[in-house]
C-alpha positions in Angstrom: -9.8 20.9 174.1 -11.8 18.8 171.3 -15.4 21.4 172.7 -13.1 24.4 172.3 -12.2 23.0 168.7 -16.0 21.9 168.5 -17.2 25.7 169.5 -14.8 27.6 167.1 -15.5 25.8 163.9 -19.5 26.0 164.6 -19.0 29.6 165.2 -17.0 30.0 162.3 -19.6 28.2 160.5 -22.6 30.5 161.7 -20.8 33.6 161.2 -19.8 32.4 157.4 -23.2 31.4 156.9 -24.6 35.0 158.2 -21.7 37.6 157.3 -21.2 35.3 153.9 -24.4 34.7 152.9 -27.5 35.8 154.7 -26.4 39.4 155.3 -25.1 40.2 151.8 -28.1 38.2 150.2 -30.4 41.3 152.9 -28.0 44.1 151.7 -28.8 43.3 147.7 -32.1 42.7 148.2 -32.4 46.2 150.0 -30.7 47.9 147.4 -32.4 46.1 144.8 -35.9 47.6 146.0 -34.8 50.9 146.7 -32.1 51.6 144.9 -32.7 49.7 142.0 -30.8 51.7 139.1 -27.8 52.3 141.0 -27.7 48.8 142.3 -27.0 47.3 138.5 -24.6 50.3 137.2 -27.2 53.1 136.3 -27.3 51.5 133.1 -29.1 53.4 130.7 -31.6 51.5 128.6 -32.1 52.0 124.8 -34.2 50.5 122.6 -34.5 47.1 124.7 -30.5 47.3 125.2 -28.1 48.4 127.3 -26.5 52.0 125.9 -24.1 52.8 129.0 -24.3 54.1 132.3 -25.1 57.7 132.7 -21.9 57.5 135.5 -19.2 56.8 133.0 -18.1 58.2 129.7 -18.2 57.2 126.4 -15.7 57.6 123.4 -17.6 59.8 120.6 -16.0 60.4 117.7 -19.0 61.1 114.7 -19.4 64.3 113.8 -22.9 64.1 114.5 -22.7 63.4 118.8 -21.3 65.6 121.1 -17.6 64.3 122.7 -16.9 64.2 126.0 -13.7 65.3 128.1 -10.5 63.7 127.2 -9.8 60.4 128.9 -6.8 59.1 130.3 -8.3 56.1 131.3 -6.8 53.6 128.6 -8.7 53.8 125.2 -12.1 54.3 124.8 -12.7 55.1 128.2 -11.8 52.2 130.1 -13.2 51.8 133.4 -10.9 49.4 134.7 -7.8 51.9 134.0 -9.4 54.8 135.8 -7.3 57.1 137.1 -6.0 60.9 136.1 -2.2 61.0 134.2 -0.7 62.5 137.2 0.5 65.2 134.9 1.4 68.7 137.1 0.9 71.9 136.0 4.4 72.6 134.9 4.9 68.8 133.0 5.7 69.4 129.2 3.5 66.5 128.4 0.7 68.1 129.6 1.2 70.9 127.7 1.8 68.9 124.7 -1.5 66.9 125.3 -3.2 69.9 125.9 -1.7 71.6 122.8 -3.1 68.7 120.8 -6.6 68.9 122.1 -7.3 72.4 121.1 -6.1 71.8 117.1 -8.7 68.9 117.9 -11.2 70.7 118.8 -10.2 74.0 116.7 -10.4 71.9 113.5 -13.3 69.8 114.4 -15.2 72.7 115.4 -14.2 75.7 112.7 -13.5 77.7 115.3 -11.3 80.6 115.2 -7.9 81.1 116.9 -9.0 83.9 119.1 -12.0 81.6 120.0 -11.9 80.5 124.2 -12.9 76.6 124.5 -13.8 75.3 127.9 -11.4 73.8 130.0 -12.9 70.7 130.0 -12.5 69.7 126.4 -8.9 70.1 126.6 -8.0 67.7 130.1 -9.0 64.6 131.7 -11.1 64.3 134.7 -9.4 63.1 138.1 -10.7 59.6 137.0 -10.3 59.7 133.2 -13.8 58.7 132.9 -16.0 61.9 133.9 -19.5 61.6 131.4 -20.3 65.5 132.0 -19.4 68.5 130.2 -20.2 72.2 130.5 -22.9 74.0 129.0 -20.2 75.8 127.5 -18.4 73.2 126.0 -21.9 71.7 125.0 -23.0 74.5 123.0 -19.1 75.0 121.4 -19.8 71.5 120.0 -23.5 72.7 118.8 -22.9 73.9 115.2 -20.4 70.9 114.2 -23.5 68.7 115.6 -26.2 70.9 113.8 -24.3 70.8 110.8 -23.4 67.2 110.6 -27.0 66.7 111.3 -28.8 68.5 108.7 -30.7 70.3 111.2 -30.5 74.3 112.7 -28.0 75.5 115.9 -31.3 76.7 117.5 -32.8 73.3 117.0 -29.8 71.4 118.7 -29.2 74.5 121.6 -32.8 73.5 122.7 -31.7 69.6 123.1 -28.8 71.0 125.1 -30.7 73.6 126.9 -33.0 70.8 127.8 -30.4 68.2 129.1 -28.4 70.9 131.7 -28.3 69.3 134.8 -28.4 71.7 137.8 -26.0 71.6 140.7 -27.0 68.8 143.6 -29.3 70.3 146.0 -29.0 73.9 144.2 -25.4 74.2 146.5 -23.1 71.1 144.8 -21.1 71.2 142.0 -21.4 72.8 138.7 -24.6 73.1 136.4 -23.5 70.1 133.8 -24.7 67.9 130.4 -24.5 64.0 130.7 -22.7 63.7 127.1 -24.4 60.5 126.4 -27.8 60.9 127.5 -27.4 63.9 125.1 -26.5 62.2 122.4 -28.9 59.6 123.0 -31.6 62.9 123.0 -30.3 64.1 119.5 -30.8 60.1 118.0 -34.7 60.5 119.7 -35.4 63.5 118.4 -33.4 64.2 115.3 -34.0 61.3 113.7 
């Protein structure tokens, strides 16, 4: 009985020792070489500092950056409350949220009643913290940006015609702008 007892604490002990320590200490250090940006968060570097990853949205509210979709992930984009509302297609709240949104963006944006805006300003993402937008909702926000800027709307469609990211392996997804590596383009070159 005592080598039974003797055998299943030494093997408990090895495979602690390789599950627990040695194999995720290989598995970092693989990632780590190959896989380096992804590894630590995709963090995007700016002037010597950490800016924010390029995977998760940020809350812009200048007139002078481009804003992202509405997040429903607690305020300012909180990643640890990801998650969608859970609102259906039919809730009053949504539409009401919604509703709000577009005066937002109407008003922000001097646009005109009759004027479309992407559906992507006005809801969440499934996660609340999506940090794409359309073209379209890119080049919407363009003159507000231009504007606020001191600069033209030709000047500032070139930075966003620049910063269209194509769909994954030409099939996947729709073409898209990374709202803060935008914005972070605009503070390069604008300023």
């Amino acid at each position: 009985m005592s080598r039974i007892i003797k055998n299943s604490v030494g093997m408990i002990l090895l495979m602690t020792l390789i599950l627990g320590i040695f194999y995720p200490l290989l598995v970092t250090g693989i990632a780590q070489i190959v896989f380096k940006s992804q590894a630590n968060g995709s963090i995007i570097i700016n002037d010597n500092r950490a800016t924010g990853s390029h995977l998760i949205g940020q809350d812009f509210s200048l007139p002078q950056y481009f804003q992202g979709r509405p997040s429903v992930a607690g305020p300012g984009y909180d990643a640890s409350a990801s998650g969608g509302s859970n609102l259906g297609a039919t809730n009053k709240e949504l539409y009401k949220q919604v509703a709000e949104q577009e005066n937002k963006i109407r008003t922000e944006n001097s646009l005109a009643q009759d004027q479309n805006i992407p559906v992507d300003l006005l809801t969440a993402s499934a996660s609340g913290l999506d940090p794409h937008i359309t073209p379209a909702a890119a080049y919407l926000q363009a003159k507000r940006v231009a504007v606020s800027r001191g600069v033209s709307v030709n000047k500032v469609n070139d930075i966003i015609a620049e910063h269209i990211e194509k769909r994954q392996f030409g099939l996947l997804g729709e073409p898209r702008v990374n709202v803060l590596k935008l914005n972070l383009a605009l503070d390069r070159e604008l300023s």
